[in-house]
C-alpha positions as a Markdown table, in Angstrom:
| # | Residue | x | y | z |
|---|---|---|---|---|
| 1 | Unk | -12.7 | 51.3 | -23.0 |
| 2 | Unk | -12.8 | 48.9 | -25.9 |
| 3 | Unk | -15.5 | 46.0 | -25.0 |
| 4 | Unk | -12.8 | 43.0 | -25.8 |
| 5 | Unk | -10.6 | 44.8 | -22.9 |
| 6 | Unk | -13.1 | 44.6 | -20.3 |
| 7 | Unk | -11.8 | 42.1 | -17.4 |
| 8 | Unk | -14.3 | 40.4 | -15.1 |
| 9 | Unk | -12.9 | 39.8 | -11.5 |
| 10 | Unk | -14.8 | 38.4 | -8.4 |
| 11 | Unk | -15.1 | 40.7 | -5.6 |
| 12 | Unk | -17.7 | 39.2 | -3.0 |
| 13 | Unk | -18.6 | 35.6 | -2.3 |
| 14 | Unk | -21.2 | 34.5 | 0.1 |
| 15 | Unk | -22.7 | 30.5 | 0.7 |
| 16 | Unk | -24.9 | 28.8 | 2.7 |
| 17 | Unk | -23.9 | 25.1 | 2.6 |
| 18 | Unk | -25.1 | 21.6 | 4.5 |
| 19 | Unk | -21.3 | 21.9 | 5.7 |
| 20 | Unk | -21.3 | 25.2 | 6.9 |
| 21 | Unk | -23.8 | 28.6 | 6.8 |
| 22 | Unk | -20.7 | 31.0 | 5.6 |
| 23 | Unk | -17.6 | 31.1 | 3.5 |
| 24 | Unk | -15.3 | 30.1 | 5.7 |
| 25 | Unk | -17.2 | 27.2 | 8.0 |
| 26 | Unk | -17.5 | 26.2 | 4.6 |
| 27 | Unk | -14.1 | 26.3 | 3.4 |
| 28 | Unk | -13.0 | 24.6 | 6.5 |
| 29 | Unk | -15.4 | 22.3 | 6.3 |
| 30 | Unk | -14.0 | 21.0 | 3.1 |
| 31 | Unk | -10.7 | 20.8 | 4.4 |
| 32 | Unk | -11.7 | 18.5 | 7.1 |
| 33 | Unk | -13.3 | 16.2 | 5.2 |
| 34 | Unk | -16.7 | 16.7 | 6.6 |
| 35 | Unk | -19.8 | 15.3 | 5.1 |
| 36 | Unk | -23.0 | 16.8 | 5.4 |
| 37 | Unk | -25.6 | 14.0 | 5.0 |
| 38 | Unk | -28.0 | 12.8 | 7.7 |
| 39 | Unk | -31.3 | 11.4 | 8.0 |
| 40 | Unk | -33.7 | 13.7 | 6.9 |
| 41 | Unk | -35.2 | 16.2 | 9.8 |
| 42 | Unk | -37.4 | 18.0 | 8.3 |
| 43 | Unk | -40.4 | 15.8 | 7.5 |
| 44 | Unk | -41.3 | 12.2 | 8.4 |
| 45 | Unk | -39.2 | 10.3 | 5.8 |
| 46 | Unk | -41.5 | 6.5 | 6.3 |
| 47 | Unk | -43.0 | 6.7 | 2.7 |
| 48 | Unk | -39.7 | 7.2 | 1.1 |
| 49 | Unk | -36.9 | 4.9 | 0.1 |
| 50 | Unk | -34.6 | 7.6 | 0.5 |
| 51 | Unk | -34.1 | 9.0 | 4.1 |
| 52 | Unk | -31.6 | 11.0 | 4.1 |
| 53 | Unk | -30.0 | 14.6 | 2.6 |
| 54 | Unk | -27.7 | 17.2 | 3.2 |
| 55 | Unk | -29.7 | 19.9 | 5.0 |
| 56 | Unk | -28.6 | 23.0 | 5.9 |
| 57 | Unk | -28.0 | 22.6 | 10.1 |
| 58 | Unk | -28.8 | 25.5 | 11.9 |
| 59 | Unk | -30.5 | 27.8 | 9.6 |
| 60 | Unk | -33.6 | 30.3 | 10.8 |
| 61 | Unk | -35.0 | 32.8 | 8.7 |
| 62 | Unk | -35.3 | 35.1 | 11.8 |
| 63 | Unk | -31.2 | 35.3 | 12.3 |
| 64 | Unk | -31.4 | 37.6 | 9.1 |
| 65 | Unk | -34.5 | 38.5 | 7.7 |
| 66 | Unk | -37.3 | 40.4 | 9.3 |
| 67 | Unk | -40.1 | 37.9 | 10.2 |
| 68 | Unk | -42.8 | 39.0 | 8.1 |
| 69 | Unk | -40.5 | 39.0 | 4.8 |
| 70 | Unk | -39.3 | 35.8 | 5.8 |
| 71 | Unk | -43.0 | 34.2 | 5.9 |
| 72 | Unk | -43.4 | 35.6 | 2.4 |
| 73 | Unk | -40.5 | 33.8 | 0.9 |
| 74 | Unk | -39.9 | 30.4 | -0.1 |
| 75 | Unk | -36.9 | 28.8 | 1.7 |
| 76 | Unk | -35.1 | 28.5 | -1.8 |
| 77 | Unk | -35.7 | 32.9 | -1.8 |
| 78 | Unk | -34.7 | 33.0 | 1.6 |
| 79 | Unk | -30.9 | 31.3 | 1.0 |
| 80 | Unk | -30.5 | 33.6 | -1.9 |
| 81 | Unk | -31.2 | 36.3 | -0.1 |
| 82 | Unk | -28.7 | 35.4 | 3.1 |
| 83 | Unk | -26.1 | 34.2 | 0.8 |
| 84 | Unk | -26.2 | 37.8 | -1.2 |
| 85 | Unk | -26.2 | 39.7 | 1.7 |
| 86 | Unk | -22.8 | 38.1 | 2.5 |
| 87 | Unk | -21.4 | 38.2 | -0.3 |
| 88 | Unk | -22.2 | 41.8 | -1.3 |
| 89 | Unk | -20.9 | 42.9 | 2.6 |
| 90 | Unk | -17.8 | 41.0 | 1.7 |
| 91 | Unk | -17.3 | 42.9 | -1.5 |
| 92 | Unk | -17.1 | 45.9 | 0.3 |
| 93 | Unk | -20.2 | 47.5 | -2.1 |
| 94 | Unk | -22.5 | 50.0 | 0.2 |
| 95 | Unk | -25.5 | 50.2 | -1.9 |
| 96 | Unk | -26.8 | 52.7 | 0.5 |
| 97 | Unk | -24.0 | 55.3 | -1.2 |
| 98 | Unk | -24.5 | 54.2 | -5.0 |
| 99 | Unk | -26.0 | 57.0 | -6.9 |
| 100 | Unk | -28.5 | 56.3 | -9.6 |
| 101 | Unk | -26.6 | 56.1 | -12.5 |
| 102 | Unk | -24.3 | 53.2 | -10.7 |
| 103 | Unk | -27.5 | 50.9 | -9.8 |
| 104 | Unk | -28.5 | 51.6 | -13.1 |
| 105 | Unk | -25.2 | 49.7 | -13.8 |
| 106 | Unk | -25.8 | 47.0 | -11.2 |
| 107 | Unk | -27.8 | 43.8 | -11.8 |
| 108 | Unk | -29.3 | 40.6 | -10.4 |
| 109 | Unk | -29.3 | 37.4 | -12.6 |
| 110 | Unk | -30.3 | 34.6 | -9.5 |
| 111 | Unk | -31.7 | 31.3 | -10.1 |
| 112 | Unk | -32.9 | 28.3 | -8.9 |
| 113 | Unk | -33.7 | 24.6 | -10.5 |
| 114 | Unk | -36.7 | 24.1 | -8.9 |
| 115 | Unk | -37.7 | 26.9 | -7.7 |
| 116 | Unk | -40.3 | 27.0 | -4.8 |
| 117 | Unk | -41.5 | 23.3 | -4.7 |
| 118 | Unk | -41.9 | 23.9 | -1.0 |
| 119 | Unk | -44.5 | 26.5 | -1.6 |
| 120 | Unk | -45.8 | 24.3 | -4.2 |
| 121 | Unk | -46.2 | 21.4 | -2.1 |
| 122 | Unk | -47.7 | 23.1 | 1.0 |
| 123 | Unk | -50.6 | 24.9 | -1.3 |
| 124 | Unk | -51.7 | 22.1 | -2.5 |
| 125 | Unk | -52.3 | 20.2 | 0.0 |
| 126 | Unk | -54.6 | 23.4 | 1.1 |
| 127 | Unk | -56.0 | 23.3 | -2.4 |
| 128 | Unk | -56.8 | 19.6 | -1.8 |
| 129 | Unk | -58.2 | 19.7 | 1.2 |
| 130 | Unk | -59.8 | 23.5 | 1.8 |
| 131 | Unk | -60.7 | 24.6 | -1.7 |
| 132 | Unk | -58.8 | 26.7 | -4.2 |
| 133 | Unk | -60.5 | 29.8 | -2.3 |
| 134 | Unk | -57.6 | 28.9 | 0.4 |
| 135 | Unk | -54.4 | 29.4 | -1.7 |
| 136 | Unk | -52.5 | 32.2 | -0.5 |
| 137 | Unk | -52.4 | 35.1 | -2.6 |
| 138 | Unk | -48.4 | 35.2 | -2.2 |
| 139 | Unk | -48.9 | 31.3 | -3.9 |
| 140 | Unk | -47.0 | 32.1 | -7.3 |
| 141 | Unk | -45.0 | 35.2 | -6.2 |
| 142 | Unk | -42.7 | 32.5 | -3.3 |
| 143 | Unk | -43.1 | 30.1 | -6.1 |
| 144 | Unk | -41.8 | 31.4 | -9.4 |
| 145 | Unk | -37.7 | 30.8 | -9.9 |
| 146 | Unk | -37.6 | 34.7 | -10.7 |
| 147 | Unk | -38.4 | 35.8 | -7.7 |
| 148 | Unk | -35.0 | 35.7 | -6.0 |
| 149 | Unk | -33.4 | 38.0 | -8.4 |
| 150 | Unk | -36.2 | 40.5 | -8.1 |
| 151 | Unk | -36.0 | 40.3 | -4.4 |
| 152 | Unk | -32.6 | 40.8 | -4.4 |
| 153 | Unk | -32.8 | 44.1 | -6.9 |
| 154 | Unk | -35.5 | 45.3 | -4.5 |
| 155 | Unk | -33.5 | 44.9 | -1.2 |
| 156 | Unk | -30.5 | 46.7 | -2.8 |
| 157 | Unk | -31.9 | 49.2 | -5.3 |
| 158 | Unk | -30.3 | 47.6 | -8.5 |
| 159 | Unk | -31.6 | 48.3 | -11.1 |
| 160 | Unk | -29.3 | 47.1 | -13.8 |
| 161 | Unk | -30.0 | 43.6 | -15.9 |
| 162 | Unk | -32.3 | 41.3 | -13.7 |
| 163 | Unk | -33.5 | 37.8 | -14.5 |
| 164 | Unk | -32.9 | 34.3 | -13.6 |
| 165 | Unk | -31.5 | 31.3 | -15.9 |
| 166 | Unk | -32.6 | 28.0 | -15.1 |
| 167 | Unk | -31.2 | 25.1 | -16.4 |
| 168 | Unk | -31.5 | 22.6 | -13.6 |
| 169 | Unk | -28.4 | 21.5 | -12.4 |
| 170 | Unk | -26.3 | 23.7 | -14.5 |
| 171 | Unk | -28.2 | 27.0 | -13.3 |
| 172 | Unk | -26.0 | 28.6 | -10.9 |
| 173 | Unk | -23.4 | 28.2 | -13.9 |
| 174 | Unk | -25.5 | 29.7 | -16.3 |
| 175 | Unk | -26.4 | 32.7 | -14.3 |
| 176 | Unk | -22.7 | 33.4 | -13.8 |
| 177 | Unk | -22.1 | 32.9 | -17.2 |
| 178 | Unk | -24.8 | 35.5 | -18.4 |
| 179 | Unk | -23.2 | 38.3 | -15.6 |
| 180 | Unk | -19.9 | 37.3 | -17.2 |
| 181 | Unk | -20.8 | 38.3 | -21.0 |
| 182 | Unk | -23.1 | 41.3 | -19.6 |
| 183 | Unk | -20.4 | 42.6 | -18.0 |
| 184 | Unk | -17.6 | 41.6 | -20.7 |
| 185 | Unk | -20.4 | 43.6 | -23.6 |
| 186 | Unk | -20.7 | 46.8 | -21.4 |
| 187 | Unk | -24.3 | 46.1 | -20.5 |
| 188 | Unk | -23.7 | 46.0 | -17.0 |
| 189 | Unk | -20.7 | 47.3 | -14.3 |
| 190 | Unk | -21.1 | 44.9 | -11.3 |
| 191 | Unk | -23.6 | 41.7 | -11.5 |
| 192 | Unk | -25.3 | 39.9 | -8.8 |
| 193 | Unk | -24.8 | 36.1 | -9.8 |
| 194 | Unk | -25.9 | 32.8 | -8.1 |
| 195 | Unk | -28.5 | 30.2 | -7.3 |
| 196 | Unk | -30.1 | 28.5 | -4.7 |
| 197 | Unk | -32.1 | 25.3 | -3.8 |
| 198 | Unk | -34.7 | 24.4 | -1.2 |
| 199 | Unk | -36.9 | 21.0 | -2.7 |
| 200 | Unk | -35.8 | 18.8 | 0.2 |
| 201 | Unk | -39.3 | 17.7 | 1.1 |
| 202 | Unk | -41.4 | 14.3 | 0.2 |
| 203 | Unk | -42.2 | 15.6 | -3.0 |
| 204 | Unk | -38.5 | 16.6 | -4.1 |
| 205 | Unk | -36.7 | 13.6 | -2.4 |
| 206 | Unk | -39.8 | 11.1 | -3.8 |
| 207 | Unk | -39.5 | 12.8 | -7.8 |
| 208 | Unk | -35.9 | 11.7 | -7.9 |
| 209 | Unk | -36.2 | 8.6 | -6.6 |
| 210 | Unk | -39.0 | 7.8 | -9.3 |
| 211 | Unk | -36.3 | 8.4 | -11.4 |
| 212 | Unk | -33.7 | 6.0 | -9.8 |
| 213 | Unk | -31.0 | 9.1 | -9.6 |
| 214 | Unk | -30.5 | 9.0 | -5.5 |
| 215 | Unk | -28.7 | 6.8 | -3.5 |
| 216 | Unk | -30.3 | 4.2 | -1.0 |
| 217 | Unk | -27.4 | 4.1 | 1.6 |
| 218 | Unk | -29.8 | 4.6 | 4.3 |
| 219 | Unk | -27.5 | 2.6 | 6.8 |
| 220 | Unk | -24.5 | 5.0 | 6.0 |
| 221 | Unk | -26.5 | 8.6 | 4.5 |
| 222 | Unk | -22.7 | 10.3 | 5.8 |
| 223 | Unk | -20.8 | 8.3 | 3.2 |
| 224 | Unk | -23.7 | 8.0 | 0.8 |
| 225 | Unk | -21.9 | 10.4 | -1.6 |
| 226 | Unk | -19.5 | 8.9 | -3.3 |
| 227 | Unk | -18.3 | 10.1 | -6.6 |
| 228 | Unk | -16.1 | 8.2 | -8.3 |
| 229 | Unk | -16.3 | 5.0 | -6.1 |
| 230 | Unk | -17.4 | 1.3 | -7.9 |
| 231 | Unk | -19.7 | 1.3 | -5.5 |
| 232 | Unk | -21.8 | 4.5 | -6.1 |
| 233 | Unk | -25.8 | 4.6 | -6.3 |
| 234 | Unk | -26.6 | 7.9 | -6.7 |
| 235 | Unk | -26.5 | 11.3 | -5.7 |
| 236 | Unk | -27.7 | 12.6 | -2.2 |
| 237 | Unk | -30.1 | 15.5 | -2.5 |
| 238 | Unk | -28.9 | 19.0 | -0.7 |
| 239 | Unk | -30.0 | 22.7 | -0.1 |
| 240 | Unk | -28.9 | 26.0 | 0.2 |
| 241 | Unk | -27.6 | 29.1 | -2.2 |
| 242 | Unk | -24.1 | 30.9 | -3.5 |
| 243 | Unk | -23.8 | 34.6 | -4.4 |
| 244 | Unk | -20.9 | 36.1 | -6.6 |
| 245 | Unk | -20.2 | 39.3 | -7.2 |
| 246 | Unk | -18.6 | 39.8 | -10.8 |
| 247 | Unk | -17.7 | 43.1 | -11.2 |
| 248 | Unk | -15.3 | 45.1 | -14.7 |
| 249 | Unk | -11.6 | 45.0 | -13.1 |
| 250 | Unk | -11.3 | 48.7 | -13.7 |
| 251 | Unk | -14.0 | 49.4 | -11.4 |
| 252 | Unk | -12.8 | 47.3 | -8.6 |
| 253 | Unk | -9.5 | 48.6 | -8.6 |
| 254 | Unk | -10.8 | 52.2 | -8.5 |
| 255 | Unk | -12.7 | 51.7 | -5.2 |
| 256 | Unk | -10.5 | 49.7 | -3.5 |
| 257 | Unk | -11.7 | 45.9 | -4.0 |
| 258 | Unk | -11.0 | 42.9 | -2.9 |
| 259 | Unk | -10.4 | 40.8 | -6.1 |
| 260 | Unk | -10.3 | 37.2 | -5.4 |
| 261 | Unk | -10.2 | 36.0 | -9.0 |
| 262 | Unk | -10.4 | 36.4 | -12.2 |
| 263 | Unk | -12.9 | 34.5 | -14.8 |
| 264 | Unk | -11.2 | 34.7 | -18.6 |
| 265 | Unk | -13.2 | 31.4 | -20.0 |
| 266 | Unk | -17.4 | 30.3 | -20.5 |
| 267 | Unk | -18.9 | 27.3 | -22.3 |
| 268 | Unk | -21.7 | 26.5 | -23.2 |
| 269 | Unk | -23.4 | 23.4 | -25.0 |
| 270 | Unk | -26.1 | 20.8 | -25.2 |
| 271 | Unk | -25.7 | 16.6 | -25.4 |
| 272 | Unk | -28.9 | 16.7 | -27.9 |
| 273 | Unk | -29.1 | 12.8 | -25.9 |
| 274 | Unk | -31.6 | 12.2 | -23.3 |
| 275 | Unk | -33.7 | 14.0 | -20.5 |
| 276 | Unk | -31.4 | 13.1 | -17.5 |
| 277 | Unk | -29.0 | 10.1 | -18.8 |
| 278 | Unk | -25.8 | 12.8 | -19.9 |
| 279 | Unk | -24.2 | 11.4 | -23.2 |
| 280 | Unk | -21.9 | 8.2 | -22.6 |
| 281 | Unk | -18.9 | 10.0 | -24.0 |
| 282 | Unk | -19.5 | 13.4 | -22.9 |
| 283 | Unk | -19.7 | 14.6 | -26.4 |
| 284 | Unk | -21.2 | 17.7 | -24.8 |
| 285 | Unk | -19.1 | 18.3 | -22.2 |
| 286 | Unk | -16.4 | 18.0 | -24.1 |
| 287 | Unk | -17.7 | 20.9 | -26.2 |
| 288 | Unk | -18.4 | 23.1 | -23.3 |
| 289 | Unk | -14.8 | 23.1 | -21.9 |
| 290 | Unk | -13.3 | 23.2 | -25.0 |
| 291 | Unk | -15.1 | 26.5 | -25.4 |
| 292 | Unk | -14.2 | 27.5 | -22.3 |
| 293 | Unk | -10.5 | 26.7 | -22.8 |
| 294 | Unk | -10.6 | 28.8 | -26.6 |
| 295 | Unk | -12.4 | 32.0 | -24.6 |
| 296 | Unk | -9.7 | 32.0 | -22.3 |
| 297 | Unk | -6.9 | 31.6 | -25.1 |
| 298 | Unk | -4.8 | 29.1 | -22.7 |
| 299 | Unk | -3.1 | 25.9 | -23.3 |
| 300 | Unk | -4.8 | 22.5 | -21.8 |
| 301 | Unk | -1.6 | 21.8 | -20.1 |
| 302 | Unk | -1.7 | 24.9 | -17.9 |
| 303 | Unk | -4.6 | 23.7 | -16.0 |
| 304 | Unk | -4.0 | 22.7 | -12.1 |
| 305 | Unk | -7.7 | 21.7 | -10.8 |
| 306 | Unk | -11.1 | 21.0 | -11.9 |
| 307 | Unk | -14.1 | 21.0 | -9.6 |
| 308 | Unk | -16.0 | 18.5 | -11.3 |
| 309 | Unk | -19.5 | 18.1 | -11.7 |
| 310 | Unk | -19.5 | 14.6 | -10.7 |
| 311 | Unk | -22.6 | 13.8 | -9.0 |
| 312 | Unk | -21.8 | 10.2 | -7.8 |
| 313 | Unk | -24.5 | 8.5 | -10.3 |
| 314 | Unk | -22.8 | 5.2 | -12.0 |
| 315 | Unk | -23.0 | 7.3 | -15.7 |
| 316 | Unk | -22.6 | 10.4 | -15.0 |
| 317 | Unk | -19.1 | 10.2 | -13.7 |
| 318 | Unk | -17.5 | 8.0 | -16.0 |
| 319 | Unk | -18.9 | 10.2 | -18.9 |
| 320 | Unk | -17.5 | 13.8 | -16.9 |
| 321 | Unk | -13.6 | 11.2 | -16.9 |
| 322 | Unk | -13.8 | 10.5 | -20.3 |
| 323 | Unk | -14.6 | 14.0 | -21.3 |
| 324 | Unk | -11.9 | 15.1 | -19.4 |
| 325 | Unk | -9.5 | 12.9 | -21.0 |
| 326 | Unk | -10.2 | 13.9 | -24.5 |
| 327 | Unk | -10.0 | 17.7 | -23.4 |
| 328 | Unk | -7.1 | 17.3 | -21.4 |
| 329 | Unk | -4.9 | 14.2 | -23.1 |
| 330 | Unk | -1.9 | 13.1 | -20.8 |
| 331 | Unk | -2.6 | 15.7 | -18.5 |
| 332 | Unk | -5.9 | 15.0 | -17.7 |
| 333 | Unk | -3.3 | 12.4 | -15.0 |
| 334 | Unk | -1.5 | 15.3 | -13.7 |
| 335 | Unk | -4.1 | 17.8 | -12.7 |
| 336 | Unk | -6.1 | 17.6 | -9.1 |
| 337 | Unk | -9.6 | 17.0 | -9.6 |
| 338 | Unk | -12.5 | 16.0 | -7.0 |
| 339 | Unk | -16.0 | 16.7 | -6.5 |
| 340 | Unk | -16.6 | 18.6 | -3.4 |
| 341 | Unk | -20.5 | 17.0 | -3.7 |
| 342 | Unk | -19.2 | 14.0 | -1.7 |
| 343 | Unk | -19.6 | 16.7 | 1.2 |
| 344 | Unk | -22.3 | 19.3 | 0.4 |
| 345 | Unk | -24.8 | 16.6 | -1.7 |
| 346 | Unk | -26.0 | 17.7 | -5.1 |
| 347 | Unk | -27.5 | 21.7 | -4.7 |
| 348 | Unk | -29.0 | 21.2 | -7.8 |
| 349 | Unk | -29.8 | 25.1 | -9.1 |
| 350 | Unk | -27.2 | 26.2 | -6.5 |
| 351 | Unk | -24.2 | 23.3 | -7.4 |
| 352 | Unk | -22.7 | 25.5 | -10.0 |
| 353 | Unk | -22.7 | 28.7 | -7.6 |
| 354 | Unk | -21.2 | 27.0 | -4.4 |
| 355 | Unk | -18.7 | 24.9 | -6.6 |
| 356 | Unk | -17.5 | 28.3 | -8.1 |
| 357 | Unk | -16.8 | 29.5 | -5.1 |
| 358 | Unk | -14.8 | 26.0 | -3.8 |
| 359 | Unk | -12.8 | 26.5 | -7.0 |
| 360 | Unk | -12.3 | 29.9 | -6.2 |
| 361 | Unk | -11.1 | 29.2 | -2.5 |
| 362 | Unk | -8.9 | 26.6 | -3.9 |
| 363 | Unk | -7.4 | 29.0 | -6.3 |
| 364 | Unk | -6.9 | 31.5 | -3.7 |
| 365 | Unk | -5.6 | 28.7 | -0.9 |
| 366 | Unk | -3.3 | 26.3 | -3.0 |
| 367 | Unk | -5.4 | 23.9 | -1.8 |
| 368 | Unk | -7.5 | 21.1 | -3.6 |
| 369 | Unk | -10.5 | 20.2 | -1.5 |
| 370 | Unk | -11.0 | 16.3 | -1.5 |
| 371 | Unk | -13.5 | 13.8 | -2.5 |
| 372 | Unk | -14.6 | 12.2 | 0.1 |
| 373 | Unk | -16.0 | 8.8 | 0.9 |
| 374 | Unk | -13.8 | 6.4 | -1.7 |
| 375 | Unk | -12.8 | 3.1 | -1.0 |
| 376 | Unk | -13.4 | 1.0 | -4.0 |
| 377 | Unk | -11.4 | 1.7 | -7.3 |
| 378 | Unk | -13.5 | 1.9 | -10.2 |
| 379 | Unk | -11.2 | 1.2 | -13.4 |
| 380 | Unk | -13.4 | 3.6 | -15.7 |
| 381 | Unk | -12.4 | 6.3 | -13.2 |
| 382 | Unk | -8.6 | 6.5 | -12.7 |
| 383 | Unk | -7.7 | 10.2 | -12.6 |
| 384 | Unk | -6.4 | 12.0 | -9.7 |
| 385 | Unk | -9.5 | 12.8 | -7.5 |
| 386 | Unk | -7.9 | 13.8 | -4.7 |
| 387 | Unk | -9.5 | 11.6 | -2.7 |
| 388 | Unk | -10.0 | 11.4 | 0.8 |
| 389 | Unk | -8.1 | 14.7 | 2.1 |
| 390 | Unk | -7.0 | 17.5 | 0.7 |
| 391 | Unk | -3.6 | 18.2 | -1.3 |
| 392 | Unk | -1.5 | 21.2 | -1.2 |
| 393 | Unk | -1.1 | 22.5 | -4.8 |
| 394 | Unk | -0.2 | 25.9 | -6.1 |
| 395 | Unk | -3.4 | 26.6 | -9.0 |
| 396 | Unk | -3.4 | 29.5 | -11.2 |
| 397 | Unk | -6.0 | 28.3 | -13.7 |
| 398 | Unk | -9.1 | 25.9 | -12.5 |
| 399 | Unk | -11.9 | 24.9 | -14.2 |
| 400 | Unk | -15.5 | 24.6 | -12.7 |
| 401 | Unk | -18.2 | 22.0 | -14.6 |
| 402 | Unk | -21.9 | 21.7 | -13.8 |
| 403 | Unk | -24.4 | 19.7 | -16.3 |
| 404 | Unk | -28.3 | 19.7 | -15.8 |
| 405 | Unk | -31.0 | 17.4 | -16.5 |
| 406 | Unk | -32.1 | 18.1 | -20.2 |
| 407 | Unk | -28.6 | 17.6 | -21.5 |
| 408 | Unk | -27.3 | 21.3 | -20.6 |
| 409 | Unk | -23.3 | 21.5 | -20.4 |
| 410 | Unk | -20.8 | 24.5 | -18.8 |
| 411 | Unk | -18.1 | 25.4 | -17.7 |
| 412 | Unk | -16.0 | 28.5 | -16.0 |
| 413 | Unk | -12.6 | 28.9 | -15.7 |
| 414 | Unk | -10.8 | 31.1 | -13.3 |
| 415 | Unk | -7.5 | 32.5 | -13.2 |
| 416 | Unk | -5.3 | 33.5 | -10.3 |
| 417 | Unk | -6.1 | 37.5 | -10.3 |
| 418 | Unk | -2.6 | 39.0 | -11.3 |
| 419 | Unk | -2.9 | 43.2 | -12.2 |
């Protein structure tokens, strides 16, 4: 088969989410409206002016790994791994029957922004106090961003591509994107793709508020989120990990697959700006889905949703708008948009992964999940947002945006699968 006739289709999805520990309590999450911020649990919050995240609510290790693999694993390790085994049991793959030459054919590109900060964090404070004699030989192996994807080859045999992207908050988007042209240059049959996050501790909640990039709304952490909304602050902090399964259309449809959609566009750019202020036109993100949009050889006006990134920060989303107005012209007004952060919090490494699979659900659905939490117009932001609940709306092309600190743009675009 000629390597420009090579289709990429998703077969498996799997997510852990603040809102909900798979697809569907996800998914139905959204469509309530639900918000997954609370006052922080896990550690004593006193030193911090920022109390509150969305933590994942009723996760143990135990319920899926074996105990001693789950004590060698960072948390951020542990939600890739429980969100992959998911979403490779919902793609109907049994890596148990793969002969070699098909996990030859098979890879892992996983990543993560942070990467094991709580690892980092814990060691040391034994470093500190007992002695560098004290660290824990599995120290770098639980803390390295790598490690997820090479845990994840391991557990399943793969042996195709394996490697992680990072690119802070546009990582789970850039590992996708990598699977995408692997698969679309004949390098690679089926790709594992996805990211995950776990830095909710004093460190990871005290770094970004150095940085003045998380809300404050400690009286209200459940409508904290608010993208889009005059009176934003910032974005609140959350954890957890999304797994796709890309996989060449011919080979799906030859063992029976599931295909829930189908990717046809990438971009890629940089704002060349600042180190976490995103350019105040979206030069760069104008670039990204214009690429996108030119991969995918469609028309502006044929778009019906965007899941966009927007994080809630006073910049960040008017930039994202006015981006999307230059891309999109007049009918930037008459597509659904919303950020389906104002439920989950910002996953940071894992945003780009769980937002593909939102815009992938609402592709799927004919649904638009909402933005939550708006009550005050902001005059800079004036699209359609869907704010508030969800809207009925049939979507055959969607868009998916994620940008990271260091200026770092993308965007995927899905397509309705149609054989």
């Amino acid at each position: 088969m000629a390597l420009e006739n090579r289709r990429v289709v998703i077969t498996g999805l799997g997510a852990l989410t603040p809102i909900g520990l798979t697809v569907e309590e996800f998914w139905n999450s959204m469509m309530e409206g639900k918000s997954g911020a609370a006052p922080i649990k896990a550690f004593d919050t006193s030193r911090l002016e920022t109390k509150f995240a969305c933590e994942l609510k009723g996760f143990d290790a135990g319920n899926y790994l074996d105990r001693k693999t789950a004590r060698r694993l960072d948390p951020f390790a542990q939600y890739a791994l429980v969100a992959t085994q998911q979403a490779i049991k919902d793609s109907g793959l049994n890596p148990e029957n793969l002969s070699d030459e098909e996990r030859s054919r098979i890879g892992v590109i996983y990543g993560s922004g942070i990467g094991g900060i709580q690892t980092f964090y814990q060691q040391a404070i034994i470093n500190h106090e007992q002695g560098p004699n004290r660290i824990s030989p599995f120290f770098i192996p639980m803390l390295i961003p790598d490690i997820a994807a090479g845990h994840i080859s391991m557990q399943y045999g793969f042996r195709g591509p394996n490697y992680c992207t990072v690119s802070a908050c546009a990582t789970g988007n850039n590992n996708m994107i990598d699977s995408f042209l692997l698969i679309k240059n004949g390098l690679a049959d089926v790709m594992i793709a996805g990211g995950s996050e776990a830095s909710i501790n004093e460190m990871g909640v005290g770094g970004f508020n150095a940085n003045r990039a998380l809300s404050t709304r400690n009286d209200s952490p459940e409508t904290a989120s608010r993208p889009f909304d005059a009176t934003r602050d910032g974005f609140v902090m959350g954890e957890g990990g999304g797994t796709l399964v890309l996989e060449e259309l011919n080979r799906a449809i030859a063992r029976g697959a599931k295909i829930y959609a189908e990717m046809v566009g990438v971009g890629l750019s940089a704002d060349a700006h600042h180190i976490t202020a995103p350019h105040p036109d979206g030069a760069g993100a104008i670039l990204s889905m214009e690429m996108a949009i030119k991969m995918a050889e469609i028309k502006p006006e044929e778009f019906d949703y965007v899941n966009m990134h927007g994080t809630a920060t006073p910049l960040g989303d008017i930039g994202e708008t006015k981006a999307i107005k230059k891309v999109f012209g007049k009918h930037a007004y008459k597509m659904n948009l919303s950020s389906t952060k104002s439920m989950t919090g910002h996953l940071l490494g894992a945003a780009g992964a769980v937002e593909a699979i939102a815009t992938i659900l609402a592709l799927i659905n004919n649904k638009i999940p909402p933005t939550i939490n708006f009550e005050h117009p902001d005059p800079e932001c004036d699209l359609n947002y869907t704010f508030n609940k969800p809207q009925d709306r049939k979507v055959k092309y969607a868009l998916s945006n994620a940008f990271g600190f260091g200026g770092h743009n993308t965007s995927i675009i899905f397509k309705k699968y149609s054989a």
